[in-house]
C-alpha positions as CSV (number, residue, x, y, z in Angstrom):
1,X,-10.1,-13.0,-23.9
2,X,-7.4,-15.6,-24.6
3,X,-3.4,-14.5,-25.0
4,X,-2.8,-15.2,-28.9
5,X,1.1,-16.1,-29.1
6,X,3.7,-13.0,-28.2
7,X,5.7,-11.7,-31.5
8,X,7.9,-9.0,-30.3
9,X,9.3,-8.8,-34.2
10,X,5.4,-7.9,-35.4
11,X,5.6,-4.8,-32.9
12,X,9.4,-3.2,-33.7
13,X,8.7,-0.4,-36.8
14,X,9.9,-2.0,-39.7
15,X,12.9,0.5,-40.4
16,X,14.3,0.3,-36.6
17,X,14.1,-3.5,-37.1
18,X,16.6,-3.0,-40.4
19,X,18.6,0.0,-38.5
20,X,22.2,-1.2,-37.5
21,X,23.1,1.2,-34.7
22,X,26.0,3.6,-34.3
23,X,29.5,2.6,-33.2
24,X,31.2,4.6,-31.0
25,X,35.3,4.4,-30.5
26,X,34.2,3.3,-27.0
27,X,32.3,0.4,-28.1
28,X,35.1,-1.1,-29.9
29,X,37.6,-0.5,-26.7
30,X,35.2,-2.0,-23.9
31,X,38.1,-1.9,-21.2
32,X,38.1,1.0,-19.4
33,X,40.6,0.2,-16.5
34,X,43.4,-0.4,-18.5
35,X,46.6,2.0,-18.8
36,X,46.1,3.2,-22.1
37,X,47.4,5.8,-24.5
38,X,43.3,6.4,-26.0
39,X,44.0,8.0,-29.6
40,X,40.6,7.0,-31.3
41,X,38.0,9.1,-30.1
42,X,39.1,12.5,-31.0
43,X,39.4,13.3,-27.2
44,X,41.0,16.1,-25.4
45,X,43.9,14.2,-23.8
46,X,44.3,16.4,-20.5
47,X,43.1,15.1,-17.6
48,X,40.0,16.7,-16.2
49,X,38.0,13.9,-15.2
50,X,35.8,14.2,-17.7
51,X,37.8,14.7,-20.9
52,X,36.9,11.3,-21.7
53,X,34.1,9.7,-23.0
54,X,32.0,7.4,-21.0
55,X,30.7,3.9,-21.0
56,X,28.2,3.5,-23.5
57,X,27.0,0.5,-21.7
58,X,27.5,1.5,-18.6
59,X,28.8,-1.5,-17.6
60,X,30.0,-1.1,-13.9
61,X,26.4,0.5,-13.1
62,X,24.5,-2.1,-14.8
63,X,26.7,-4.9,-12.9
64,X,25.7,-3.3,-9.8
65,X,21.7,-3.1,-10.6
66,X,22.3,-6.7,-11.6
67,X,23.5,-7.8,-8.6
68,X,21.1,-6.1,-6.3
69,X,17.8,-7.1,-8.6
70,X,19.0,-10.9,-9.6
71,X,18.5,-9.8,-13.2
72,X,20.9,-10.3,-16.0
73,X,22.9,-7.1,-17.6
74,X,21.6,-8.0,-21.1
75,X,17.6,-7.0,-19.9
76,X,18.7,-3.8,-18.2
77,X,18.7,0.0,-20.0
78,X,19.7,3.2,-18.7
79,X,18.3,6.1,-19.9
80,X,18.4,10.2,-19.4
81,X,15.6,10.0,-16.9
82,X,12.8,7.5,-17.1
83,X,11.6,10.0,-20.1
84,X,14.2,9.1,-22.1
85,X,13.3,5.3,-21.7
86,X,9.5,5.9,-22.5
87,X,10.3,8.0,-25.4
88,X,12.7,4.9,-26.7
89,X,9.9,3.0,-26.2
90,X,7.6,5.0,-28.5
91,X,10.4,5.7,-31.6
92,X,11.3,1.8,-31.3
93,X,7.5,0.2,-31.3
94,X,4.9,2.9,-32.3
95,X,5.0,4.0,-36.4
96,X,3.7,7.8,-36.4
97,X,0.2,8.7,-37.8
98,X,-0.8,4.8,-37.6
99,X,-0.5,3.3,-34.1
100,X,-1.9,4.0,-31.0
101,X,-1.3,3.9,-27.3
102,X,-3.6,3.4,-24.3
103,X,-3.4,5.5,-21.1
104,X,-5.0,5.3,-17.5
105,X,-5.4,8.6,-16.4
106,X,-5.5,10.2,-13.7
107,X,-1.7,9.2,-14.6
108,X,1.5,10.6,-15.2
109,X,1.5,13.6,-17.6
110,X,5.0,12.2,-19.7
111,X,2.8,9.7,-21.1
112,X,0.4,11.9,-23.3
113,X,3.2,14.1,-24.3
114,X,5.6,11.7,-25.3
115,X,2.7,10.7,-27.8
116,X,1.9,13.9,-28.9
117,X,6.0,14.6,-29.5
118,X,5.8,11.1,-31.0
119,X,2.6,11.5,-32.9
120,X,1.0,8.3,-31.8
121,X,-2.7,8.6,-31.0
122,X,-3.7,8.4,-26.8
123,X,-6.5,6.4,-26.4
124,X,-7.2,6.8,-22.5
125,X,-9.5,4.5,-20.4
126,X,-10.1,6.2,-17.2
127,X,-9.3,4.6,-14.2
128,X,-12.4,3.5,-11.9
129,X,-13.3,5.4,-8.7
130,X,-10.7,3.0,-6.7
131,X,-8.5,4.3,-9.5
132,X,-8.2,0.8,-10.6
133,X,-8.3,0.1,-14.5
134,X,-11.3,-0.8,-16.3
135,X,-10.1,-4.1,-18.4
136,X,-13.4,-4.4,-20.5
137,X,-13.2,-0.9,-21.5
138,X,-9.5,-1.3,-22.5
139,X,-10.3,-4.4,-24.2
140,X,-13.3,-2.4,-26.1
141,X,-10.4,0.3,-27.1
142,X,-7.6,-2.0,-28.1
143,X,-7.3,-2.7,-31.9
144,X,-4.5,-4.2,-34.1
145,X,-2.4,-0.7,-33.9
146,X,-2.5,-0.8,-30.1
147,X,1.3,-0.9,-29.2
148,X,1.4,-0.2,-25.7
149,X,-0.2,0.0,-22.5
150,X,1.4,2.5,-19.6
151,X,0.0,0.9,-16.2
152,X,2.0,3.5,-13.2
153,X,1.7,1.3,-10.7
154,X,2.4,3.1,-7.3
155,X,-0.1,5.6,-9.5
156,X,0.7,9.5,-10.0
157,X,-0.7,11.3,-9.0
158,X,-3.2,9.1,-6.9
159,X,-0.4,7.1,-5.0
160,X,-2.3,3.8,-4.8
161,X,-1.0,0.2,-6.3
162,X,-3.1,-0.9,-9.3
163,X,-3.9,-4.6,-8.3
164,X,-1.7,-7.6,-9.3
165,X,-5.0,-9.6,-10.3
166,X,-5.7,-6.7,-13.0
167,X,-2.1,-6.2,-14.1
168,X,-1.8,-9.9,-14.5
169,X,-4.9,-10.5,-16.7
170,X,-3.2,-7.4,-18.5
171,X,-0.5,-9.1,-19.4
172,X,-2.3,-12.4,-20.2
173,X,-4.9,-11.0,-22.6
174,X,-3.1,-7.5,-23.7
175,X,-1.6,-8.2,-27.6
176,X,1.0,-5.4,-27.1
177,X,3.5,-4.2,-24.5
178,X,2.5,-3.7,-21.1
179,X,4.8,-0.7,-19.5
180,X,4.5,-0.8,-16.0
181,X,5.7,2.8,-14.6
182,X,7.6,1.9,-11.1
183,X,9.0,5.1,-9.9
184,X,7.5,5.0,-6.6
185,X,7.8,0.8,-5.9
186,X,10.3,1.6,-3.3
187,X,8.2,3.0,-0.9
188,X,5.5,0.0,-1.6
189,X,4.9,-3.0,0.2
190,X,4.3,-5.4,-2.5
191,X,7.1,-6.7,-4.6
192,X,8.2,-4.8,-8.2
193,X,7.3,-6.6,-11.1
194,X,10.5,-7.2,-11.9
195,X,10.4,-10.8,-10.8
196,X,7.7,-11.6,-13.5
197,X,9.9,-10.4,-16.6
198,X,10.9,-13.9,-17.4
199,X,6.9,-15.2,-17.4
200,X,5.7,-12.5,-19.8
201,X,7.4,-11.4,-22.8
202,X,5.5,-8.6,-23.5
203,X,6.2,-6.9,-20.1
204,X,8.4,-3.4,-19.7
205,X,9.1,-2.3,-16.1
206,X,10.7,1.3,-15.7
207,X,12.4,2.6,-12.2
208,X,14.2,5.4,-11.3
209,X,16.7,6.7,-9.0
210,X,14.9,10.0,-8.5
211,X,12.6,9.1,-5.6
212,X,13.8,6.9,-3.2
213,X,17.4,7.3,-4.0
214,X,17.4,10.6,-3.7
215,X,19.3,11.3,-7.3
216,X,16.6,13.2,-9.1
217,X,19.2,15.7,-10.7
218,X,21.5,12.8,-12.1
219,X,18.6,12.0,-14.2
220,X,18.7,8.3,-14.3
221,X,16.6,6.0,-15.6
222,X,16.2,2.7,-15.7
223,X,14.4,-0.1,-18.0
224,X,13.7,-4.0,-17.3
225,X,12.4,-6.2,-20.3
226,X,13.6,-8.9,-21.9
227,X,16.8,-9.3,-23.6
228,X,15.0,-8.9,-27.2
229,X,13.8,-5.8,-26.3
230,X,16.4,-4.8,-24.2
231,X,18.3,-5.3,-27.2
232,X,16.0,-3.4,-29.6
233,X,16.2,0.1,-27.7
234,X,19.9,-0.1,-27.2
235,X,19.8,0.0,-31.1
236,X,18.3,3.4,-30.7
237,X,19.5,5.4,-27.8
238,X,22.1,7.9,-28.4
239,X,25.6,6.7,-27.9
240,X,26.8,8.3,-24.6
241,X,23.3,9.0,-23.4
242,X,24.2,8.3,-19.4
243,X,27.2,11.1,-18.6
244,X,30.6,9.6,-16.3
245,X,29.2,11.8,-13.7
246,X,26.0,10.4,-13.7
247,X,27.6,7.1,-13.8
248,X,29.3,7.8,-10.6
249,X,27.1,9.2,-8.5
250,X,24.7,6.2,-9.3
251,X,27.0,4.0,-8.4
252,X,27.7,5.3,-5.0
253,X,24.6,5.4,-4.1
254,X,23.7,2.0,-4.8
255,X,26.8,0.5,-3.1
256,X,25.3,2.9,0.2
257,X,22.5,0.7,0.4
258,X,22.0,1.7,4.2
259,X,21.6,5.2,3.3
260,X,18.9,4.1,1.2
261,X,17.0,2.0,3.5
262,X,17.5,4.7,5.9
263,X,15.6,7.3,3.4
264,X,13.0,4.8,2.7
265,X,12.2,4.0,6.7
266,X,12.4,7.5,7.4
267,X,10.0,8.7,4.5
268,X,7.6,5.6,5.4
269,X,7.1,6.5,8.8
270,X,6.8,10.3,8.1
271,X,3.5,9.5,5.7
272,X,2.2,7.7,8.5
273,X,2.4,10.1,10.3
274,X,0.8,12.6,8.1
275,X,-2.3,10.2,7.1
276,X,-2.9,10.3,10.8
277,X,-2.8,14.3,11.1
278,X,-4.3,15.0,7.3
279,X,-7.9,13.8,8.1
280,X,-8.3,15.6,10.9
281,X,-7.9,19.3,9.2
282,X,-11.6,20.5,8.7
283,X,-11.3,21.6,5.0
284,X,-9.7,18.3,3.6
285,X,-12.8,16.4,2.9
286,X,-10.8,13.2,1.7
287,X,-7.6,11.2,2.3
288,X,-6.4,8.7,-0.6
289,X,-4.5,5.3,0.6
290,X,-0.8,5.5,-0.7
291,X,1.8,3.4,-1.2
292,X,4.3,6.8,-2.0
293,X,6.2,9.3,-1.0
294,X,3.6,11.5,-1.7
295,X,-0.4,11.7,-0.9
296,X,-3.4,13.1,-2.5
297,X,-6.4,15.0,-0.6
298,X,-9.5,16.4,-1.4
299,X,-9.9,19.5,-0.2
300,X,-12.9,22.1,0.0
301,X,-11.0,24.4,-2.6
302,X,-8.3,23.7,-3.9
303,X,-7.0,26.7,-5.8
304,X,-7.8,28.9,-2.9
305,X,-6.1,26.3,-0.2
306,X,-3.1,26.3,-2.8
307,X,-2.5,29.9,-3.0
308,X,-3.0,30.0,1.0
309,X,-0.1,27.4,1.3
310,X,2.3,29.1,-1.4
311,X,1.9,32.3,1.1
312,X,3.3,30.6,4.0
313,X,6.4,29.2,1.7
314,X,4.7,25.8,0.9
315,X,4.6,24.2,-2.3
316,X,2.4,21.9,-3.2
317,X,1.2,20.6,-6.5
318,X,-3.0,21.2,-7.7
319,X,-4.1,18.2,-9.5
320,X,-7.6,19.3,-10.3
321,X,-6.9,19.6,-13.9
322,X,-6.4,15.8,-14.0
323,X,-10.1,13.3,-14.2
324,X,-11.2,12.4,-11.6
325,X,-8.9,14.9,-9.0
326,X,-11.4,17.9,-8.6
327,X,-10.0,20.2,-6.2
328,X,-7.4,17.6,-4.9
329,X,-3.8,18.6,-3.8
330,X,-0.3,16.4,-3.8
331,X,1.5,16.8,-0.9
332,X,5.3,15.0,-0.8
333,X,6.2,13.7,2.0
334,X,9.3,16.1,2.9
335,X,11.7,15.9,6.5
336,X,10.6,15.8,10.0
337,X,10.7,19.5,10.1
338,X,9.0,20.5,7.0
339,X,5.9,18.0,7.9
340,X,5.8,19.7,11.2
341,X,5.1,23.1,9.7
342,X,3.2,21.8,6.9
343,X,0.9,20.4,9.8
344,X,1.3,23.5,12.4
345,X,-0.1,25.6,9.0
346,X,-3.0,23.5,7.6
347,X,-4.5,23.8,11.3
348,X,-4.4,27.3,11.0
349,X,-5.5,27.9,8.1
350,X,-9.2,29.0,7.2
């Protein structure tokens, strides 16, 4: 296959490509550290450090991510969670009842709802059993309504990282947009793909500050593309879709980037730890490799080595629903302690 020339206008919907998004008061007035009597916005003028509306831009967070990625503002988006960024992705690029998607599974769950919400057809290729993609049976189900391709690459819920050689003849033979789901590339060896955005056109990277961060209940997250699409889904997100507190919490968190590291290192060393320990319990029949913080096993029974764990007040997530994953658990890496009686309890169990 041979990459035909990249239009991203031929892949916006027609009436988001007319659309002139909404102007808040706050877009008007960008600057937020003046001294300022604010009479536009139909605010409640007493201070309660919140009585104000946010950045709709989010301009001291994104200048931050900037900074620490060496990529420009203009080809970063925020969003309420990396859902909210995927379902942008879908109402800006995929027309209802006429395009189509393709999915890897076993993969993250968001990507088949968010099509069903959406109602773009899910064509999935299963992954092979290295839970690597298949690229002549995508190219087999691509047609000319195939908008997007959603690669999660570390993979949930099988933790490995799908090859750069596959990803990259993706991108150079895939006629639509390649979304490459990086929620986990923190706890990865291999660089995000993030440093190819300028190369491919057609390349979306999400993040998150859920995982590594530790910020899962700000719900923050965060696109990469270029600046025309970039520019595209800011037409369509809601105005004040990242709150102030949101806003600063992030940006704490990334200006502690010892803290971070720290998390990272710690989490790191913990799953080597467990991959050490987890093949030697008799009832776990497989260990998967993983660059995450989590890691998938294959177990003798996994409902009934489930329910034994949720007994001793350990929760862990079945996957056996997904293909591929018969009677296989996720376990996430937790703290020292909690590892040490996950450990001290699969031994005993029988």
């Amino acid at each position: 296959m041979n990459k035909v020339n990249f239009d991203i206008n031929s892949l916006i919907r027609p009436n988001v490509a007319k659309m002139k998004p909404y102007s808040s008061a706050r877009d008007e007035f960008k600057d937020f550290d003046s001294e300022m009597i604010f009479l536009d916005a139909n605010e409640n003028p007493f201070e309660t450090n919140v009585n104000r509306y946010p950045d709709p831009k989010q301009q001291k967070l994104k200048s931050i991510l900037s900074k620490q990625k060496n990529i420009p503002s203009n080809q970063i988006l925020l969003g309420n969670g990396s859902d909210e960024v995927l379902d942008l992705i879908f109402r800006a690029f995929c027309e209802p009842s006429k395009d189509n998607i393709i999915t890897l599974p076993p993969t993250y769950g968001m990507y088949s709802v968010l099509a069903n919400l959406n109602n773009i057809e899910n064509r999935e290729v299963l992954l092979d059993s290295d839970f690597q993609p298949d690229l002549v049976e995508i190219s087999r189900t691509t047609d000319t309504h195939t908008k997007l391709l959603f690669i999660c690459s570390p993979n949930n819920p099988t933790g490995n990282l799908i090859t750069s050689e596959k990803i990259l003849k993706l991108l150079k033979t895939f006629n639509g947009l390649i979304v490459i789901d990086e929620a986990y590339i923190d706890f990865a060896k291999e660089e995000s793909w993030t440093t190819k955005l300028n190369e491919f056109p057609n390349l979306i990277v999400t993040q998150t500050l859920s995982k590594a961060y530790g910020l899962a209940g700000i719900r923050l997250g965060i696109c990469y593309s270029s600046t025309e699409i970039i520019a595209v889904l800011n037409k369509i997100k809601p105005p004040y879709n990242i709150n102030k507190l949101t806003q600063q919490f992030a940006i704490e968190r990334l200006e502690d980037t010892k803290k971070t590291e720290g998390y990272i290192a710690l989490l790191n060393e913990e799953r080597g730890n467990l991959l050490k320990v987890l093949v030697q319990v008799n009832f776990i029949e497989k260990v998967y490799p993983t660059d995450a913080n989590f890691i998938l096993i294959k177990v003798d029974n996994a409902e009934k080595r489930y329910s034994q764990l949720l007994q001793k007040d350990i929760v862990v997530r079945n996957r056996s629903s997904q293909s591929l994953c018969e009677n296989t658990l996720r376990i996430t890496i937790g703290t020292t302690s909690e590892n040490k009686k996950l450990i001290t309890i699969l031994k005993t169990l029988k």
